[in-house]
N, C-alpha and C positions, 0 to 999 in steps of 0.2 A: 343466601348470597355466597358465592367463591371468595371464599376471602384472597387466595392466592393470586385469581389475577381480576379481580372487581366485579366478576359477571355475578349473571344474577342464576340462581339452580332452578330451571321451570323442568318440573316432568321429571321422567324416566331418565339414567344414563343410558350412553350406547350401547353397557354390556348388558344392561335391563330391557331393553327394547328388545335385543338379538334373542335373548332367552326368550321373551316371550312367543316370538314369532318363529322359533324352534319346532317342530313337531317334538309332541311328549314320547309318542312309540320311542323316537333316535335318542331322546333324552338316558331312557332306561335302558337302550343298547348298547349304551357309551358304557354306562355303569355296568350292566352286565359281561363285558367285554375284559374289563378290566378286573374282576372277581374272578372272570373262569381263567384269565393270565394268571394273576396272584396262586390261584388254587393248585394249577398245571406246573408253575414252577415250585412251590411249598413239597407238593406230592411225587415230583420226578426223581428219581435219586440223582446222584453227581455224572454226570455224561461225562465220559472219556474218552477218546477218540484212538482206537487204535491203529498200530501201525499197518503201513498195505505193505501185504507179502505177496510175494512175484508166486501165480500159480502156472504151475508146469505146461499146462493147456494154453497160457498167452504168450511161451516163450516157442517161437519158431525160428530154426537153424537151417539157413539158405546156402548149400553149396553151390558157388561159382566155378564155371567150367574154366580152364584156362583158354585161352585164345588159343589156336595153333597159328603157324608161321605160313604166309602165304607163299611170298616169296624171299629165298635166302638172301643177305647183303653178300652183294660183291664185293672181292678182296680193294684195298682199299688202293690206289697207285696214286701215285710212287711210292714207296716204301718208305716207312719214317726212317729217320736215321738214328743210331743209336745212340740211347742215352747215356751218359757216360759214367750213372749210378749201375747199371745193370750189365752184371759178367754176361757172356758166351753161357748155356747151359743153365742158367738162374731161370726158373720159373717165376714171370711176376702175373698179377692177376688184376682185373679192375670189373666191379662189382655192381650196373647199370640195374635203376629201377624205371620201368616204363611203362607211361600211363598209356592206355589204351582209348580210344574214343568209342562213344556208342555208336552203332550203324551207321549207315550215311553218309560218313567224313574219310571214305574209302579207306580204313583200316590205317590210317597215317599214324604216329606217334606224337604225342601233341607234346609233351615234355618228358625230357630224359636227368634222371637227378643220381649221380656216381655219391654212392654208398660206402662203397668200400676203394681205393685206388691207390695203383701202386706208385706212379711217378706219373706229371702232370702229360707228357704228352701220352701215355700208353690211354689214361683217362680222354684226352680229346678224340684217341683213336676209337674207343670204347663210343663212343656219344658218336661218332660221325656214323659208327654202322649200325648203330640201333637205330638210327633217325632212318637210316637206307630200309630197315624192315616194313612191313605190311603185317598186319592181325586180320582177323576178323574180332569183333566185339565180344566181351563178355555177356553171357545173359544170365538176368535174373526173372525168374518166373516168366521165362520164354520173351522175357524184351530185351534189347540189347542195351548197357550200362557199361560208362567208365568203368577201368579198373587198373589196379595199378599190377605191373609184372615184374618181378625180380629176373634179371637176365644176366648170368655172369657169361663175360668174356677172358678168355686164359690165353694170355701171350705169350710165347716161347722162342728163344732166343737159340738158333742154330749153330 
């Protein structure tokens, strides 16, 4: 009798009945299974995992052709008027990076980001006539790919 909860013990437990009804072959595979584990780890020496080196053969270096300029921008009118930081004879400059679109999107300029600029309206002037440019697309391995252009503009004061 179970003393714990009153019953009474007839027979086999669950986990005596399961063994029996086991196949003996899967018995001794379990066992052997776990000897040739034990023995493959015993007999391995200590595994280290070394580091990955970049080999020369998976590094490939893709030159992008620059776009050329389809069509020039027109000069811009009316004339800004001058700013009242910049003499007669002062060279100032503003320095427009311009992303190019893939195929497709007729060569338009999709964003213009000033880099380098000299005074805020020479920079607006800068941005109005790179948006006025046309590209054709950069290509990489013969398909056409964003890319981004460096395009200075050099203002000069008469």
């Amino acid at each position: 009798m179970n003393a714990a909860f009153g019953q009474p013990t007839i027979g086999l437990s669950a986990n005596e009945r399961f063994k029996l009804g086991y196949p003996r072959n899967l018995r001794g595979a379990a066992v052997a299974v776990f000897a040739i584990l034990a023995l493959i780890i015993r007999i391995t020496p200590e595994y280290r995992p070394q580091p990955y080196v970049l080999r020369s053969s998976e590094l490939t270096l893709i030159e992008l052709e620059e776009p050329p300029v389809l069509t020039e921008p027109a000069p811009i009118a009316p004339p800004l008027p001058l700013p009242p930081v910049v003499e007669p004879g002062d060279d100032d400059s503003a320095l427009d990076t311009i992303e190019v679109p893939p195929f497709g999107v007729d060569g338009r300029v999709l964003e213009v980001v000033v880099v380098k600029g000299a005074h805020p309206q020479l920079d607006r002037a800068a941005v109005a006539a790179a948006r006025l440019c046309r590209f054709t697309p950069g290509k990489q391995r013969e398909m056409p790919v964003k890319a981004w252009m460096a395009v200075p503009y050099r203002f000069r004061m008469n």
